[in-house]
Every structure is written in C-alpha cells, then in structure tokens.
C-alpha positions in Angstrom: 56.5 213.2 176.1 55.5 212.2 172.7 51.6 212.0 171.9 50.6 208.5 170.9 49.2 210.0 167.3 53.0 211.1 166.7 54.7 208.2 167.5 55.2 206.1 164.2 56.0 202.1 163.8 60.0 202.0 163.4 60.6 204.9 165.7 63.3 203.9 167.4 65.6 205.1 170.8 68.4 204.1 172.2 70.0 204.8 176.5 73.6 203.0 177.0 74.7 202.7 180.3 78.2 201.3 181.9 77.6 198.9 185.0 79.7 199.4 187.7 80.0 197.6 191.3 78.2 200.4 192.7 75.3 199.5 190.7 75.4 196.0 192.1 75.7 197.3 195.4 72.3 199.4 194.9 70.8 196.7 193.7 71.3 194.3 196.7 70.6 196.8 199.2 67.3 197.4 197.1 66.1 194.0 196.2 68.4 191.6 198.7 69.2 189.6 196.2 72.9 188.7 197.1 73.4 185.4 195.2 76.8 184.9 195.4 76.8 184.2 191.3 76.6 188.1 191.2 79.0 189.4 194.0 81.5 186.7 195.5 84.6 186.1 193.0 85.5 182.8 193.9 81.9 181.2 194.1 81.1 182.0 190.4 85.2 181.1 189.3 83.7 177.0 190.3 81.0 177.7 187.5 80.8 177.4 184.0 80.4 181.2 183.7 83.9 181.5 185.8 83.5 185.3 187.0 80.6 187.0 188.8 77.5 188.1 186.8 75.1 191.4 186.8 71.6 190.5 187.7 69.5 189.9 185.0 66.6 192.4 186.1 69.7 195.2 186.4 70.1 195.3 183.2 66.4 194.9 182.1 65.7 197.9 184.5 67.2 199.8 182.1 64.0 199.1 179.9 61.8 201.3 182.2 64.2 204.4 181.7 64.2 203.9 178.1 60.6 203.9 178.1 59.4 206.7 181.2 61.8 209.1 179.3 62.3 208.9 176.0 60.0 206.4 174.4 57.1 207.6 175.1 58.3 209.4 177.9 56.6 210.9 180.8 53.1 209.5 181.2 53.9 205.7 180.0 51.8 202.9 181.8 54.7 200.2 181.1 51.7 197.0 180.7 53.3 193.9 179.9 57.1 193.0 179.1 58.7 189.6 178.4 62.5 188.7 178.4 65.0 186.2 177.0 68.3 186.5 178.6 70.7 185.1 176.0 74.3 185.9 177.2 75.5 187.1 180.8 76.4 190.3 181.4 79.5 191.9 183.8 80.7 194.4 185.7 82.2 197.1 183.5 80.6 196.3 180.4 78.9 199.4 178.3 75.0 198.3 177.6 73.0 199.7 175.1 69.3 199.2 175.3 67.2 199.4 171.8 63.8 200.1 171.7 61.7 199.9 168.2 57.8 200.3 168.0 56.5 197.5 165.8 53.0 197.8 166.5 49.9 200.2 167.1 46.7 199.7 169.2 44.7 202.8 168.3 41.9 201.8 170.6 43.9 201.3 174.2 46.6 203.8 172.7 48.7 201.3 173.5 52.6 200.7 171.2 54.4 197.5 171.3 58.1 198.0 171.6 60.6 195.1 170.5 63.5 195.1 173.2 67.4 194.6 172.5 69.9 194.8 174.6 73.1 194.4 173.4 76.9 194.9 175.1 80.0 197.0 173.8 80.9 194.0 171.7 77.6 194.6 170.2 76.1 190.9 171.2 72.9 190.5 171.8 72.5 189.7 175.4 69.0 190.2 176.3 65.6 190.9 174.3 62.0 191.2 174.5 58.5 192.4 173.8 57.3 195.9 176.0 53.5 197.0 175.4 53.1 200.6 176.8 50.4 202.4 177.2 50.3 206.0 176.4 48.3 208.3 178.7 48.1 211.9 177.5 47.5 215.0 180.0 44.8 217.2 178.5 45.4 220.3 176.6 46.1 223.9 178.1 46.8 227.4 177.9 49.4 228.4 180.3 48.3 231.6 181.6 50.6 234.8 182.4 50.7 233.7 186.1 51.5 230.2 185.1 54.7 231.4 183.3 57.5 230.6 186.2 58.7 233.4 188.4 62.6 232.0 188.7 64.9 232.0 185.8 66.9 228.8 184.6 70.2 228.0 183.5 71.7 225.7 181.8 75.1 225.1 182.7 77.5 222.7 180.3 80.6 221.2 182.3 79.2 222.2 185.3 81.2 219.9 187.6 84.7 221.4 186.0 86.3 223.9 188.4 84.7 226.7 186.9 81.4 224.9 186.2 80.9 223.7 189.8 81.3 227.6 190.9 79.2 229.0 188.5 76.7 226.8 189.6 76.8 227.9 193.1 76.9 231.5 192.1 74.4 231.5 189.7 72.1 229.4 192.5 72.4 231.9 195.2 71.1 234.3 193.0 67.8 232.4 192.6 68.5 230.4 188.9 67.3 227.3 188.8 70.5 225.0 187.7 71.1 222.2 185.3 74.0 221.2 186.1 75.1 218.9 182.7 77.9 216.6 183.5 79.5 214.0 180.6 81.0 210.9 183.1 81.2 212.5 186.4 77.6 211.6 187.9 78.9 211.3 191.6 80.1 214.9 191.5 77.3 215.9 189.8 75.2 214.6 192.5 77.2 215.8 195.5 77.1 219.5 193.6 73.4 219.2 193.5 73.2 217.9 197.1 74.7 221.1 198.0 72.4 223.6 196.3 69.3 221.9 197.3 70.7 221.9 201.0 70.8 225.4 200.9 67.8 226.6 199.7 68.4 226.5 195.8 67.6 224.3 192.9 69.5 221.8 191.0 69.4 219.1 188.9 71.6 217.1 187.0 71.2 216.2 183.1 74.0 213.9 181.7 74.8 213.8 178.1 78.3 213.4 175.5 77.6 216.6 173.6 80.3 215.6 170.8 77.4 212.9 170.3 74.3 214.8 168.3 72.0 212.2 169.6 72.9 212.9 173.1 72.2 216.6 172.4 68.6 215.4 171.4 68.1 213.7 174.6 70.1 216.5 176.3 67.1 218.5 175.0 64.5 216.5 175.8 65.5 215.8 179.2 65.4 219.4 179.8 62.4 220.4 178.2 60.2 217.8 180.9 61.7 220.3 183.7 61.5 223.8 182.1 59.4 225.9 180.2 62.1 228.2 179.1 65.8 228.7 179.0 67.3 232.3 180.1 70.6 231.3 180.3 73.2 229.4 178.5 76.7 228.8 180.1 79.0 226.7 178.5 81.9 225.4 180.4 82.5 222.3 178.7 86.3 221.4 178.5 89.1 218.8 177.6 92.6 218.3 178.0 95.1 220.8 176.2 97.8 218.9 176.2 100.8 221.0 175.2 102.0 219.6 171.7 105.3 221.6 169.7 104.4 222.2 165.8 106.5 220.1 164.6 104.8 217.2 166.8 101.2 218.5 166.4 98.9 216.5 163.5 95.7 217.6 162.3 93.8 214.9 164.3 95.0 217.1 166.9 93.7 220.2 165.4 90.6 219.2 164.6 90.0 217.4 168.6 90.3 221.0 170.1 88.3 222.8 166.9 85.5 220.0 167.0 84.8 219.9 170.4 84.9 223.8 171.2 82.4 224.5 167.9 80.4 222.0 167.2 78.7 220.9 170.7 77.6 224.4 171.5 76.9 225.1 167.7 74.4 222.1 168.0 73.2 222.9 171.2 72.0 226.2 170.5 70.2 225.3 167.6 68.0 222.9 169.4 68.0 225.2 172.4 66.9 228.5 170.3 63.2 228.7 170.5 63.8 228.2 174.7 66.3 230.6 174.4 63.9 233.2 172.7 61.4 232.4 175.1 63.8 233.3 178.1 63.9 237.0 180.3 65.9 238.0 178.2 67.7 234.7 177.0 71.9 234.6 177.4 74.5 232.7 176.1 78.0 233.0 178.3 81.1 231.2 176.1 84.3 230.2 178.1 87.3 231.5 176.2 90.9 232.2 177.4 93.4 234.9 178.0 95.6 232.6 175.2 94.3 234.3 172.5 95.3 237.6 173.3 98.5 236.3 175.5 99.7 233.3 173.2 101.8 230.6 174.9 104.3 228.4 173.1 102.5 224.5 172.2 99.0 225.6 172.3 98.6 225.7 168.6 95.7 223.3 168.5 94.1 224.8 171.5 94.6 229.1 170.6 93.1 228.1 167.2 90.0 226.2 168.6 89.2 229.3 171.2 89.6 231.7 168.7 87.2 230.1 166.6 84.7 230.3 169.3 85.6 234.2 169.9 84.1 234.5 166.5 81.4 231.8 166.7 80.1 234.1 169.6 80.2 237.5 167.8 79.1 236.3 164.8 76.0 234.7 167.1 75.6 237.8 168.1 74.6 239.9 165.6 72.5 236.9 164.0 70.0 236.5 167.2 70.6 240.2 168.9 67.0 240.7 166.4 65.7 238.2 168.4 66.5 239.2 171.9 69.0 236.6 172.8 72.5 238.0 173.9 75.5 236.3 173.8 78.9 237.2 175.0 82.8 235.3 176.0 84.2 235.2 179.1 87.8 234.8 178.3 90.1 234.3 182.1 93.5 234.2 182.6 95.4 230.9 184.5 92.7 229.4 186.5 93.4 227.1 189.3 91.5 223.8 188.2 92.1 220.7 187.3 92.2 221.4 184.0 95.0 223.2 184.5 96.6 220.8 187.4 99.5 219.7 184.3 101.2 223.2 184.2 104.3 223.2 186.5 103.8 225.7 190.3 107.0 227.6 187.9 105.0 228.3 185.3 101.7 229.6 187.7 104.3 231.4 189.9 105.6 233.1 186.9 102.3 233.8 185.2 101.0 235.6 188.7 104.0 237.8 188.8 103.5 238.9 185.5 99.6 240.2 186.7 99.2 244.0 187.8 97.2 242.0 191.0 100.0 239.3 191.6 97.7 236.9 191.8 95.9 233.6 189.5 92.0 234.1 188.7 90.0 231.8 191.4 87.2 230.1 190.2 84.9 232.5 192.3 86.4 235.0 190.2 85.3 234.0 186.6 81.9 232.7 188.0 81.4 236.7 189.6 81.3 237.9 186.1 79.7 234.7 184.3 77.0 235.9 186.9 76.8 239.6 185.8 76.6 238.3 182.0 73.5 236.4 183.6 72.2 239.0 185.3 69.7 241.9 184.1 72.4 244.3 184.5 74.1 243.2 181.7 71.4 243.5 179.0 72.8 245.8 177.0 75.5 244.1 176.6 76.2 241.3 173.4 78.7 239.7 170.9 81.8 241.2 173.9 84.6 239.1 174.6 85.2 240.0 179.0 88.7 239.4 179.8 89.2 238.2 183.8 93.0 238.5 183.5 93.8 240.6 186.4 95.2 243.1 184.1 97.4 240.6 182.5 96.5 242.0 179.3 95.1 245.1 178.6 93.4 247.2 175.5 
C-alpha cells in the first residue's frame, strides 16, 4: 500500500468492471434484496425505466475495491462516503470507477477521495465524496528466516490449455501459483479450487496486459502477496487465424507482433527487481515449432514468434549478469483450444509426420516448462527447447 506521506492531491486510480447476472445473483443471496426492479423483466418493462436495474450499492461496492487495493491499498479504514446516483445502471454494462484525492488531513492521516462512476458510454452514473483513513504498519527488517521457504511463479495465460497445466505441474512441485487470467475468472477460480484442494497454493490475479495500466495493477496486486518472483511463465495467447498474403494487412501484422512483445516486454521491466530477488529468478517464453517448421498463412503469426525467439536471447545475455535466466519453450501442434480451428486432417497429418506418431499433450510442454523452473536447469539461458517429438531436428 502506499504510505500516506506519498500519496499526493490529484493522484488518481481507476478499476472497471462488467456486471453480469451472476453478480446480481450474489448480490441477492448476500443482501436479500430481491426487488423485482432489479431481477423480474416484466415488473420493471410497467416503469418508466422499462428494463431491470443493478442495485445501486453493486455498483458503489466497487468503491471499496478501488480503495482496499489500489488507492491507498491494504490498510485503508474507509470512514465516511456519500453518493448521488444520477443514471441507472444494467446488466452487461462495463463500469469504470474513478477515484481522485482532493484533499489532505495530515493530523488523522486521513485523504478525501472524489468518486466517479461512469459507464462504457462514459456517462456519469454515480458520484461521491470517500474520506479514508490511512493506517501504516510499522517499519521492519525482514530477517534471513523471514525470507519465504517456497518459491513463486507467476504464470501469464494460465487458464489456456497449456497454462492451466503448467499450473498444476509447477504446483505439485511446491511453487506457489499466480495464475493471471484476462476474462476467464470462473476458470481461473475452478483452477485455483483445484490446487488449494490438493495441498498447493494458488491465486488468481486478473489483468489486460496489452493495457500498461493493467500491468501496473498486475504488479501491484502481486507485490501485496509475494516478496519475490523466481519464476516467470508466459503463456499468454490469441487467435492465429490463418490469413493468405495477399489477404493479410499490417493491422494484422502488428496484432500478433504487439501482443507477443510488448506485454511481456512491459512486464518484465516492472517485474525485474522481484525477478533479481528470486532463487535464482526465470523467465520461460512460449514459442512454436512454426518457426523452424513454417506452415503456409501464418505470416503474421511466424513473424511475431520469431520476434520473441530473439526478445528472449537478446534478454538473455542483458540480465544473465544479474542472475536471472531466461529461455523459450517452442512445442509442436498442441491439443488446446487454441488450436481447436485446425481440421482432425491436418492434426492427423502433422502426427504422422513426428518420429513418436503422436501430437505434444499439454502435460508434455508443462514437463519441460517445469525443468526450465526447476534448479536443474540453472545453467541453462537465452535456449530456445523444442517439444516437437522429433518433428524437427538440429
């Protein structure tokens, strides 16, 4: 959390948040308030507002996350708060809740925080005045044996096929997991469920990491649960959609460049100092076997990988000084979703063509993402690992 002598009149932060009927749901069950304004369709059509509302206090709950992690974060005493609900808000509608000091009471240590609330349209539905007091633990030096025995890892995409599975790997060999996730929270959560039920540790951290300011509060919503990083798996994916060169455009081009470089470019410059910190810190980049095997309408794709083959070498040799290793994992034809477009021809055809006759598993990238995490890999840095089944040799 932020201390109150850093926190400066017209700091400002910002948490958006999409309202589903789920969130309604949770909110009756919590509260029992099931006015049928908020839940029964035909009720609120014989109104002037002529479809069902979100509860008024849903949306202004969002005030307390805004505040208990990010402004001031952990440690706010939320003291006072007053509202003016100016336009209705409904299911499906993005929310983005603004939160601007405006005032300083050095004696309590207490901020006053002018409240917005405004939808995708960007109306102002709601505002209001928050004072927050700040409450500051006192100052220590973490001794040797404070310094936490089990090793963490961060693990971007983790509920894509490969993600999910080298969460559960790298879990039942005692890491501590973040699993990140961008939209997917429910698989997130079930993921989580499953480590914690047996016996590891997990928890989920949400964030758009094409957005830099979600990479800040990707950051900061690590840094309240961990002392250090040791390892850094990136699984994050998109579509590939498969796009001729006469039909492919630069937009396209730059989609698969932008979000293989610059999330995990970002990322590990916020991350570094956690890195160095880590036993020994490792980064572990997701490539492919495209790059060495090139298929046809991948243009966009091969390009963007590639990029990152170099991105990691290059990484390499910058922060091997410093300790931190960082290598590719580069797999053949996966079975995941990601890869759920490419015809049972083509996979059929692609497995015959492998010395073990058979497509990578899951299991079987996340085996050697774990050795890159392990300590028997730490000799080992700026190497491109090929999980191809033999596919491709050098």
């Amino acid at each position: 959390m932020k201390k109150y002598t850093e926190i400066n009149i017209g700091d400002r932060e910002t948490l958006a948040h999409t309202v589903t009927d789920r969130d309604i749901e949770k909110f009756i069950n919590l509260t029992g308030d099931d006015n049928k304004l908020h839940v029964d369709k035909n009720f609120a059509t014989k109104t002037q507002l002529k479809k069902p509302v979100v509860h008024g206090m849903l949306s202004a709950s969002f005030i307390s996350t805004l505040i208990g992690t990010k402004l001031p974060g952990d440690g706010a005493l939320w003291c006072s708060q007053t509202l003016e609900f100016i336009l209705p808000v409904h299911v499906n509608d993005t929310i983005t809740i603004i939160a601007t000091v405006t005032k300083k009471i050095d004696r309590e240590k207490i901020i006053e925080l002018t409240i917005e609330i405004k939808n995708q349209h960007k109306q102002l539905v709601t505002k209001g005045l928050s004072k927050v007091k700040v409450l500051e633990q006192q100052e220590k030096t973490i001794d040797a044996e404070e310094v936490p025995s089990q090793k963490t890892a961060l693990v971007l995409g983790g509920t894509g096929g490969i993600g999910s599975a080298v969460c559960k790997q790298l879990a039942t060999e005692g890491f501590s997991i973040f699993i990140h996730y961008f939209s997917n929270k429910v698989l997130a959560s079930e993921l989580k469920d499953f480590i914690n039920s047996t016996g590891g540790k997990a928890t989920i951290i949400q964030a758009d990491i094409t957005v830099s300011e979600e990479v800040n509060s990707l950051y900061n919503n690590f840094q309240r649960n961990a002392m250090t990083l040791d390892v850094l798996v990136n699984c994050s994916s998109i579509k590939i959609p498969r796009i001729s060169f006469p039909n492919l455009e630069w937009r396209s081009m730059e989609e698969q460049i932008t979000f293989n470089i610059k999330p995990i470019f970002e990322i590990v410059k916020i991350f570094l100092d956690l890195l160095k910190a880590g036993r020994p810190g490792k980064i572990i980049n997701l490539g492919t076997l495209a790059t060495d095997k090139v298929n046809g309408d991948w243009l966009h794709y091969i390009t963007a990988k590639s990029a990152l083959i170099g991105f990691t070498k290059a990484l390499s040799f910058e922060l091997g000084p410093s300790g931190v290793r960082v290598n590719i994992v580069s797999p053949g034809l996966t079975d995941t979703e990601l890869t759920s477009d490419i015809s049972e021809k083509d996979k059929l055809i692609s497995a015959s063509q492998t010395p073990l006759r058979k497509l990578a598993t899951t299991q079987d990238v996340a085996g050697v993402i774990s050795f890159l995490a392990s300590d028997k890999s730490n000799y080992l840095t700026g190497q491109n690992i090929r999980v191809n089944g033999g596919q491709f040799s050098i």
